[in-house]
VEXFI-980071 format. One record per residue (C-alpha): residue number from 1; x, y, z; residue in one letter. Coordinates in steps of 0.1 Angstrom, whole numbers. Example, Ala and Ser with C-alpha at 12.3 -4.5 7.8 and 13.67 -1.06 7.14 Angstrom:
<pts>
1/123/-45/78/a
2/137/-11/71/s
</pts>
This chain:
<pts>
1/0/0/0/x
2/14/34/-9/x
3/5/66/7/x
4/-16/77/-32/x
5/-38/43/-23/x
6/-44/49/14/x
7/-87/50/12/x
8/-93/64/48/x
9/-64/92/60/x
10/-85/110/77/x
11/-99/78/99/x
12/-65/68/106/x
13/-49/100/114/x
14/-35/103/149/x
15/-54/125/173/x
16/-38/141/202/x
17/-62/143/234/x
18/-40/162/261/x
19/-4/150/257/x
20/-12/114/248/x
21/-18/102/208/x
22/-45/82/202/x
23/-37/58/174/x
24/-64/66/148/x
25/-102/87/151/x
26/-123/57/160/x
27/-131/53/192/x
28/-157/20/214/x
29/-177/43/229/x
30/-185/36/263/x
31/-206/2/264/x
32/-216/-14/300/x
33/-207/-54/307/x
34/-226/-70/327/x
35/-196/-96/339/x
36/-187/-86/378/x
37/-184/-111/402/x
38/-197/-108/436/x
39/-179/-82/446/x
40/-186/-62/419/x
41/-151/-67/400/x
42/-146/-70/363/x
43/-140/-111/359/x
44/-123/-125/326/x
45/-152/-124/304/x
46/-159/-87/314/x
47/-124/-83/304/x
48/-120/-101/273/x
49/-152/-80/261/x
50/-129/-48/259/x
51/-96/-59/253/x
52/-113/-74/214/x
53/-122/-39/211/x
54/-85/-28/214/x
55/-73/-60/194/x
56/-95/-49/163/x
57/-81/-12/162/x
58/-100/5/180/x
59/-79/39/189/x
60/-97/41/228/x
61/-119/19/247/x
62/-144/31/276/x
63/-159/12/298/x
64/-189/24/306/x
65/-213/31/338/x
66/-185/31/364/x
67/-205/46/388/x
68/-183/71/410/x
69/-211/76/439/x
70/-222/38/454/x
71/-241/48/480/x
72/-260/78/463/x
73/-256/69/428/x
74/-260/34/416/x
75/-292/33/389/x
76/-282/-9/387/x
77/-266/-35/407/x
78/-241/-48/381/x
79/-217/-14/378/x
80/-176/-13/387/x
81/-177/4/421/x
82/-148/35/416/x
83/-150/42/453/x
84/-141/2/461/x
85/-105/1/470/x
86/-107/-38/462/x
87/-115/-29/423/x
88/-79/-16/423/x
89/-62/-49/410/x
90/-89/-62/387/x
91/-93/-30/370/x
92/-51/-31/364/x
93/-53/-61/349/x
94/-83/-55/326/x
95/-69/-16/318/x
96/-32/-36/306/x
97/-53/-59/282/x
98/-64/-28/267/x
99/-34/-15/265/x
100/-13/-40/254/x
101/-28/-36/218/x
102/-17/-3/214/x
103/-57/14/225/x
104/-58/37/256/x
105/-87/22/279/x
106/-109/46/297/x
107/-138/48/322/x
108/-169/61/320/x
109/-179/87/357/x
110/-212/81/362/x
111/-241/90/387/x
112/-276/85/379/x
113/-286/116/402/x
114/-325/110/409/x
115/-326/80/385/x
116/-306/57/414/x
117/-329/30/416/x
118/-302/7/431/x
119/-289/33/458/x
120/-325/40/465/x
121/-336/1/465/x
122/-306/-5/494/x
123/-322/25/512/x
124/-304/49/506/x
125/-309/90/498/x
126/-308/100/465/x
127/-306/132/449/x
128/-317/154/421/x
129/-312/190/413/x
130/-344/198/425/x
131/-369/173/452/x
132/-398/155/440/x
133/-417/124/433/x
134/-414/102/405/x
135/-443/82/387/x
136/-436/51/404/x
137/-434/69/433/x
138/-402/74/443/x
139/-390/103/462/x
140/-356/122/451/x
141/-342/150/470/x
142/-328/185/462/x
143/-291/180/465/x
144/-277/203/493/x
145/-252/223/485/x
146/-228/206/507/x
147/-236/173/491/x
148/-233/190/458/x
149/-194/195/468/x
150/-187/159/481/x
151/-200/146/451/x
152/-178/170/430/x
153/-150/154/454/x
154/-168/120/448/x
155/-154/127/409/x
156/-122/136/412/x
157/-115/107/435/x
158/-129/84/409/x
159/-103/102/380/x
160/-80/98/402/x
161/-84/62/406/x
162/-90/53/374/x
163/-58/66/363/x
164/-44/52/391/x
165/-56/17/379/x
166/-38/22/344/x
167/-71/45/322/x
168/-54/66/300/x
169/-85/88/298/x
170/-115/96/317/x
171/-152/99/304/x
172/-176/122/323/x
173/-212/111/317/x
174/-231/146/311/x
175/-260/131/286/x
176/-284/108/285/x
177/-305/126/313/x
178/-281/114/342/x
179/-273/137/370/x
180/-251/161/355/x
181/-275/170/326/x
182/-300/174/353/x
183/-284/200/363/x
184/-277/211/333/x
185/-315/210/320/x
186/-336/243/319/x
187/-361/224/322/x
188/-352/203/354/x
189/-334/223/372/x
190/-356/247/385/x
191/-332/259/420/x
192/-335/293/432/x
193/-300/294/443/x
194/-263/297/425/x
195/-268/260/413/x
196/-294/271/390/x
197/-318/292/368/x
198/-294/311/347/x
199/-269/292/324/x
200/-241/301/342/x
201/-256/288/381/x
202/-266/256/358/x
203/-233/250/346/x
204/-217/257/378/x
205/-221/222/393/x
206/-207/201/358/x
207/-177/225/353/x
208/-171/222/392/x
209/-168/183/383/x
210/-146/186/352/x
211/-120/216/371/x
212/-120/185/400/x
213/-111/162/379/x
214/-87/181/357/x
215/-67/189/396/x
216/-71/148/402/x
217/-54/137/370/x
218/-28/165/364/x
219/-24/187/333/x
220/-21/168/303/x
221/-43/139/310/x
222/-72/132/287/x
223/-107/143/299/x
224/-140/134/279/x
225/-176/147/285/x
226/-204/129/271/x
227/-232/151/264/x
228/-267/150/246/x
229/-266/178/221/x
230/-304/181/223/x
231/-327/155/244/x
232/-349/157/215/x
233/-382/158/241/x
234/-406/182/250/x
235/-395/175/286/x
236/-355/181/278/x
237/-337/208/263/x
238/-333/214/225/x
239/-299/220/205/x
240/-295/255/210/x
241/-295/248/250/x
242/-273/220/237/x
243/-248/248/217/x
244/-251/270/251/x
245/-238/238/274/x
246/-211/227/247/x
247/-197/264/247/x
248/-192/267/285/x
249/-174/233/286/x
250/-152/244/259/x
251/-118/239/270/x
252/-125/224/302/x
253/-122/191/285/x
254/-102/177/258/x
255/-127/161/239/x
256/-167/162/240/x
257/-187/135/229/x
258/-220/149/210/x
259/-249/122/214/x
260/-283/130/219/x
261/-315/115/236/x
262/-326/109/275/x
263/-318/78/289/x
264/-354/79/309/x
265/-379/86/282/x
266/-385/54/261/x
267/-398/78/232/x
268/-364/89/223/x
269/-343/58/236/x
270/-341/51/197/x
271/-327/87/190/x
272/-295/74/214/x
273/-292/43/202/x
274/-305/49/164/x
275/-331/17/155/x
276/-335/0/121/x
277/-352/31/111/x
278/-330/54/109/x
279/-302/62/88/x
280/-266/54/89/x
281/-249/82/113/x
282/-279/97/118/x
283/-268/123/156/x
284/-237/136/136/x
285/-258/168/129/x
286/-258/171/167/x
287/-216/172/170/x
288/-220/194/133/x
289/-240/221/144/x
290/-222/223/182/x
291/-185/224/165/x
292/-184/258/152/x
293/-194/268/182/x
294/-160/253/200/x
295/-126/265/201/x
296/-106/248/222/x
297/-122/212/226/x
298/-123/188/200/x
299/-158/171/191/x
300/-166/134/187/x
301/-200/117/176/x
302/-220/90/184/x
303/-247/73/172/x
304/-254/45/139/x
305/-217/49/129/x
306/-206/18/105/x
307/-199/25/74/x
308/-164/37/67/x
309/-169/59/37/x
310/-195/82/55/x
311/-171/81/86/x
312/-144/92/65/x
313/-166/118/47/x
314/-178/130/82/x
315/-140/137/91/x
316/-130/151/60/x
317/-159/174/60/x
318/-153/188/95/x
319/-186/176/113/x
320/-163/161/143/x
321/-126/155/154/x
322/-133/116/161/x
323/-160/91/158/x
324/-171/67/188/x
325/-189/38/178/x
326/-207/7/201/x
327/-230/-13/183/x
328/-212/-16/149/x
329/-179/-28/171/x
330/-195/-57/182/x
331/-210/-70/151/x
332/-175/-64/144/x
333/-147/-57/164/x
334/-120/-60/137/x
335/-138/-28/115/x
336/-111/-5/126/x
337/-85/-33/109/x
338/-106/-41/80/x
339/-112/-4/69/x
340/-78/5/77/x
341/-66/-25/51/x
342/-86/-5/25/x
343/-111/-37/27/x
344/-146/-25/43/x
345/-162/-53/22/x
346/-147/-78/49/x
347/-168/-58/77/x
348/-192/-81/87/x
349/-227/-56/95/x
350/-244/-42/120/x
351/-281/-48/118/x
352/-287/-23/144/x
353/-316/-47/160/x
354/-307/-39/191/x
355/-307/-75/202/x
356/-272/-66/219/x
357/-289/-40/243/x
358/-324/-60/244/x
359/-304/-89/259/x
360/-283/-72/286/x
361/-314/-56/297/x
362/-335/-89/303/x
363/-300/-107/308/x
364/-277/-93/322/x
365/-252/-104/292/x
366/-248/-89/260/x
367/-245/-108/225/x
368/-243/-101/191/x
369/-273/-115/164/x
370/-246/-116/135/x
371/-211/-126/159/x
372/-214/-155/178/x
373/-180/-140/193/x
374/-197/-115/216/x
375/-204/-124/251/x
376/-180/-155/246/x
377/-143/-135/241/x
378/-126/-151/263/x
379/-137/-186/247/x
380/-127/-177/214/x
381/-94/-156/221/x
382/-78/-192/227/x
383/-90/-204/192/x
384/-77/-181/166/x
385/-75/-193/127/x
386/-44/-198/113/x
387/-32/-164/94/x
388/-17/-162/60/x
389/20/-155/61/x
390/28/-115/58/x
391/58/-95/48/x
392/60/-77/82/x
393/82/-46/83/x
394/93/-39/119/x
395/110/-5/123/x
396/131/2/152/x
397/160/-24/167/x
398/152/-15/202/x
399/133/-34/228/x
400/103/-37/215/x
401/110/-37/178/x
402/132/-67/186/x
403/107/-90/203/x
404/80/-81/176/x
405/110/-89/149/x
406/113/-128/169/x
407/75/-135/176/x
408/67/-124/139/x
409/91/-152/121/x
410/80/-175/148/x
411/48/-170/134/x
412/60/-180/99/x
413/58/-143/86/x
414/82/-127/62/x
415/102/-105/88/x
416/125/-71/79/x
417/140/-61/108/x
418/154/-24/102/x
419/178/-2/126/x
420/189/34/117/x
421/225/28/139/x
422/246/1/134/x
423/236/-25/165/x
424/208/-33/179/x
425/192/-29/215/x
426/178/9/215/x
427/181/26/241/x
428/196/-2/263/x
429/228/0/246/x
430/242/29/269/x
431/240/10/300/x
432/252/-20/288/x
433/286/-15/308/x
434/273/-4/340/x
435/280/-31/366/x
436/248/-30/383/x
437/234/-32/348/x
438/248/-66/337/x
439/216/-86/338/x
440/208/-56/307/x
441/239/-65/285/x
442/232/-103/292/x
443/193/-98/282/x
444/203/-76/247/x
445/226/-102/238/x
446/200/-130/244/x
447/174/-109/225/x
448/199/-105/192/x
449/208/-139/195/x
450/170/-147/189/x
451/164/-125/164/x
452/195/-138/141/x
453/185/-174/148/x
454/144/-169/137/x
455/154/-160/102/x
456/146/-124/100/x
457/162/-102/77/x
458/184/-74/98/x
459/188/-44/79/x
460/212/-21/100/x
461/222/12/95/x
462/189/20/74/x
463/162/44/88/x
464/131/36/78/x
465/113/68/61/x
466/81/73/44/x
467/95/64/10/x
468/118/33/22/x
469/86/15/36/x
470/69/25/4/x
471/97/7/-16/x
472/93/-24/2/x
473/61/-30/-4/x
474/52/-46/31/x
475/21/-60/43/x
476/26/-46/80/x
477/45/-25/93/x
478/53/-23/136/x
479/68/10/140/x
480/93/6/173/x
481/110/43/166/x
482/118/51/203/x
483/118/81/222/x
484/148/112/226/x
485/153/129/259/x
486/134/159/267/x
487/143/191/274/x
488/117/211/292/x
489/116/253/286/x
490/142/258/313/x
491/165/286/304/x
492/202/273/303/x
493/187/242/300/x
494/204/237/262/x
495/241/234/281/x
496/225/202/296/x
497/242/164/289/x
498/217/137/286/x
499/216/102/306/x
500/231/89/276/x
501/257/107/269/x
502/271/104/303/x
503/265/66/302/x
504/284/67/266/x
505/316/88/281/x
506/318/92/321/x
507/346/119/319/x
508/323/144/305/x
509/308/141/343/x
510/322/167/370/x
511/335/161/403/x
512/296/178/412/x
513/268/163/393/x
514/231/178/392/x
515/207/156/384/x
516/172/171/373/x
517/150/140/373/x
518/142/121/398/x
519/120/90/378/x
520/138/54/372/x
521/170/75/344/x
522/177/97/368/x
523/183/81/398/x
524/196/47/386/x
525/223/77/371/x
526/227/97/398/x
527/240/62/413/x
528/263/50/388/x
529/281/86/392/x
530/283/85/431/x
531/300/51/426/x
532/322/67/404/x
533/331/87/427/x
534/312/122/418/x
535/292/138/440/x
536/255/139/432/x
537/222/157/440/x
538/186/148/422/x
539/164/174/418/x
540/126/165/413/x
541/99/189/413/x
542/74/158/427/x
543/74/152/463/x
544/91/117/461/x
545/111/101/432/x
546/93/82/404/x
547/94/46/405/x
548/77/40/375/x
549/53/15/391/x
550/83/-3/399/x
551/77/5/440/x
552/104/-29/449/x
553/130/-18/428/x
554/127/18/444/x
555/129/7/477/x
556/167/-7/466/x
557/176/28/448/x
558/163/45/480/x
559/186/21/500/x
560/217/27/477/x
561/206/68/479/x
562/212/67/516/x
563/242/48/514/x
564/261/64/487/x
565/248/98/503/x
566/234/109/473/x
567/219/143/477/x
568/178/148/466/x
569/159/177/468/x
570/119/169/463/x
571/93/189/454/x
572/119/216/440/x
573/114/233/403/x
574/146/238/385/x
575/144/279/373/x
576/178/282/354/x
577/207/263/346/x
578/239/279/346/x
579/276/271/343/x
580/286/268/377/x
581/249/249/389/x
582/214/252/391/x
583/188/279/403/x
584/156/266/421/x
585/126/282/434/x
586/128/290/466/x
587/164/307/463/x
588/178/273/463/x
589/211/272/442/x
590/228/234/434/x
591/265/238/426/x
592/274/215/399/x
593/299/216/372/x
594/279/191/352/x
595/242/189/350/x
596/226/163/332/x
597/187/162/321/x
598/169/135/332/x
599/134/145/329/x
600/116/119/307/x
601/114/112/269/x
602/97/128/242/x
603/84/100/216/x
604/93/99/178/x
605/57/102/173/x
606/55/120/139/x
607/84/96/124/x
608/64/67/133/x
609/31/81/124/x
610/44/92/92/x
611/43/58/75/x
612/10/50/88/x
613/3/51/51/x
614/26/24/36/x
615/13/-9/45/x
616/-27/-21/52/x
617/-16/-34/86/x
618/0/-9/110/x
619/10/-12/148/x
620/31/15/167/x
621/46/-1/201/x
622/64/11/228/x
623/84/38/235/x
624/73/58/202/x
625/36/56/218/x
626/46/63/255/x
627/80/59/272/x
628/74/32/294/x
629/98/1/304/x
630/109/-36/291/x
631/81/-53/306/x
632/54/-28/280/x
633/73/-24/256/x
634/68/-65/253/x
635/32/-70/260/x
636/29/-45/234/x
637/49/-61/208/x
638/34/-95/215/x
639/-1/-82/210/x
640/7/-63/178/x
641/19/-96/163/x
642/-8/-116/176/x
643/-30/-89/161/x
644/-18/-93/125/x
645/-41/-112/104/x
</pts>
């Protein structure tokens, strides 16, 4: 495939949500499972449901109906508790079989507000903008302001759970009639106070929630609304109450999903989840007419998506930044792969008969009418068809391009393996010599070893451009560029050395070394030069060092810290660099006559995005997606192979 031949570039065009890439502009929109044990945790099946998603392509997968308020929140038993400190390691492990195929996972915040049937059936309070009775008579009160606050608090704690159970995004439910669009509603919120009436006091509670949850997750961090650009009801507010909403959220959020409907009125329940009826992406003129209306944001839509020319033409066009789609994903969770192969004729339909939805409601599982697959992943993941050999292109000789390199000619696949230097082992290499690092060297060795031995072709000293991969005419392609060292906009900060460097030639290190990093680099330096003999101070602007996840291994830097007397200073922002040291806030001055930056890795995104064009198949895996360590940058490679077909 050549870049002239390439049927959807605007599909699969890489979207940037915060500071992370999403792989592509189709997104599984958030779809509830019904698979939690007794406790209430995501079990295998519940897992194997999403992780398909992220196996077929799909760029993010939300789970959705995580509800972030158990006691006053639940509208159904069977939804992940985000205030359970138990879901902590079942979530992990579902979040890294997301992740592992390249697809950033993400949860759905929900509350139902005064639709908490559940919380109200276990006898608890529930809460609506205003009090009242309901037609089955059921009794919701007006939500004090203080409660208003602790649930706001209730949010952010749920963010900040979520990422710290390994989401790469969060999705704020602020449609569908649930409590934030309460609040949001002219026409139900009907306070007196500064929580409603006028836009603005209306507003005041959902853009409390996203500014809470922006704090919990830290700058950078993708945050998603879901909204209903008009409820399409009599009793709901219409598009241009819809425009009004989407323009105060504007730039609170990274990205704001555009669906329409209320979850509570069975009139319109076919508006939100389009029937037979209706015509293929019929809610995009809900995202269309909101996006000129927003500056900052970007705009998804929801609702009927399938086919991939009128998702392409809905790109191409403008109406919105990314497409989410549920129902087509199941009838097929390999569309994203099958339209991005230029073959949407493989795409097995969507009938949109809603038997998916009708089951989980009288169920409690969903299947598919036309995919036997759904509702029994984690059956069929151990029984997958035997794949036709492919010319596989792997670019990158690191870590990760390596292991893809083996597990691909294992597979019986035609592999090229190609490295711009002239060895392989990425960005391993440097450390190869340092004696605590030996177990490294041994490992790089091993992994080369392999890689000769499986009949792959090595290509060294060749970078793999745009027009190279065109010339080789490969069926796939696993980009596996790396990452370079970033430098943040610190003045002086230009005179710095990297890690690398220093590991490459240890003379260009001082007698006094300043070390501005403190994650895994940085440290695991600032050692290696205190044995040398140098004396070294970390400076991190975090209140502790950055293990990485790896909390055991940081427990035996902090030991070797204290022993070698290594100097840290935590929670300290480096102001300027200068020849003789470092300035810090707080008048704090490091001498040094060598500083090295150590603060993190900037991915080779747009060189491994730019052949996203030059083969049917394409994967991009580990460090070029986000610097991470050994241990992701294989899951990752293993799961791009396994995902060839």
């Amino acid at each position: 495939m050549s870049s002239d031949t390439f049927r959807y570039p605007h599909l699969f065009e890489p979207v940037t949500l915060g500071r992370t890439v999403f792989r592509n502009r189709l997104f599984s929109s958030p779809m509830s499972g019904r698979n939690l044990d007794a406790h209430f945790h995501p079990d295998d099946n519940y897992t194997a449901f999403y992780e398909r998603k992220a196996a077929g392509g799909a760029a993010s997968v939300c789970l959705g109906d995580c509800v972030v308020d158990s006691e006053h929140g639940m509208f159904g038993e069977p939804m992940i508790r985000l205030d359970a400190p138990s879901n902590h390691t079942p979530l992990n492990r579902l979040t890294a079989a997301v992740r592992r195929h390249g697809a950033v996972c993400s949860v759905e915040l929900q509350h139902g507000g005064r639709y908490s049937y559940q919380s109200a059936g276990e006898g608890h309070v529930i809460f609506g903008p205003c009090g009242g009775v309901d037609a089955s008579g059921l009794e919701y009160l007006e939500m004090p302001e203080s409660v208003i606050w602790e649930t706001v608090e209730k949010y952010a704690r749920a963010a900040a759970f979520a990422k710290a159970c390994g989401c790469g995004m969060v999705t704020i439910h602020g449609g569908h009639g649930w409590l934030l669009s309460q609040f949001m509603s002219s026409k139900v919120n009907l306070r007196k106070d500064r929580w409603g009436g006028s836009l603005e006091n209306r507003m005041r509670f959902p853009l409390a929630v996203c500014d809470a949850v922006r704090k919990a997750v830290g700058p950078g961090f993708p945050i998603e609304i879901r909204i209903s650009g008009s409820e399409v009801t009599p009793a709901g507010y219409d598009l241009d109450e819809g425009i009004a909403i989407a323009k105060m959220l504007d730039g609170h959020v990274d990205l704001i999903h555009v669906s329409a409907g209320h979850h509570e009125n069975p009139d319109v329940f076919t508006v939100t989840h389009p029937s037979i009826f209706m015509e293929d992406s019929c809610n995009v003129k809900y995202a269309a007419a909101i996006k000129p209306h927003v500056r900052e944001s970007l705009i998804a839509t929801v609702g009927a998506h399938s086919d991939p020319d009128l998702l392409e033409e809905i790109l191409a066009s403008g109406k919105a930044d990314v497409v989410e789609i549920a129902r087509a994903l199941m009838a097929d969770p390999d569309l994203p792969r099958k339209a991005r192969a230029g073959c949407p004729e493989e795409i097995r339909p969507c009938l949109r008969c809603l038997a998916c939805f009708s089951h989980l409601i009288t169920n409690g599982q969903i299947f598919c009418a036309v995919n036997p697959e759904i509702g029994r992943e984690a059956e069929k993941k151990h029984s997958s068809p035997a794949v036709p050999s492919r010319t596989v292109l792997v670019a990158g000789g690191g870590i990760g391009g390596m292991q893809a390199a083996i597990e691909a000619a294992q597979r019986g696949h035609k592999v090229i393996l190609c490295e711009k230097s002239g060895r392989l082992g990425g960005a391993l290499k440097c450390e190869e010599s340092v004696p605590f690092k030996k177990k490294i060297r041994a490992y790089l060795e091993y992994q080369e070893r392999k890689v000769r031995d499986s009949g792959a072709e090595i290509r060294l000293n060749t970078e793999v451009t745009k027009a190279y991969a065109d010339s080789v005419g490969a069926d796939v392609i696993i980009a596996s560029v790396g990452a370079v060292p970033f430098r943040p906009p610190v003045p002086g900060i230009e005179s710095t050395l990297t890690a690398e460097e220093i590991y490459a030639d240890t003379s260009l290190a001082g007698e006094r070394v300043a070390v501005l990093g403190g994650g895994l680099v940085g440290t695991e330096l600032a050692i290696y030069l205190a044995q040398l003999g140098r004396k070294v101070c970390i400076v991190e602007m975090a209140p502790a060092l950055n293990s990485g996840g790896n909390i055991l291994h940081q427990t035996a830097l902090d030991l070797k810290i204290r022993e070698l007397g290594i100097e840290t200073l935590l929670g300290v922002r480096a102001n300027s660099v200068r020849k003789d040291g470092v300035e810090c806030e707080g008048g704090v001055f490091v001498p040094a006559d060598t500083v090295v930056c150590a603060m993190g890795q900037k991915p080779l995104s747009e060189e491994a995005w730019s052949l996203r064009e030059c083969a049917p198949q394409f994967f991009v895996i580990g460090d070029s997606v986000t610097p991470k360590n050994i241990m992701q940058a294989t899951a990752m490679a293993d799961a791009a192979v396994a995902d060839i077909f």
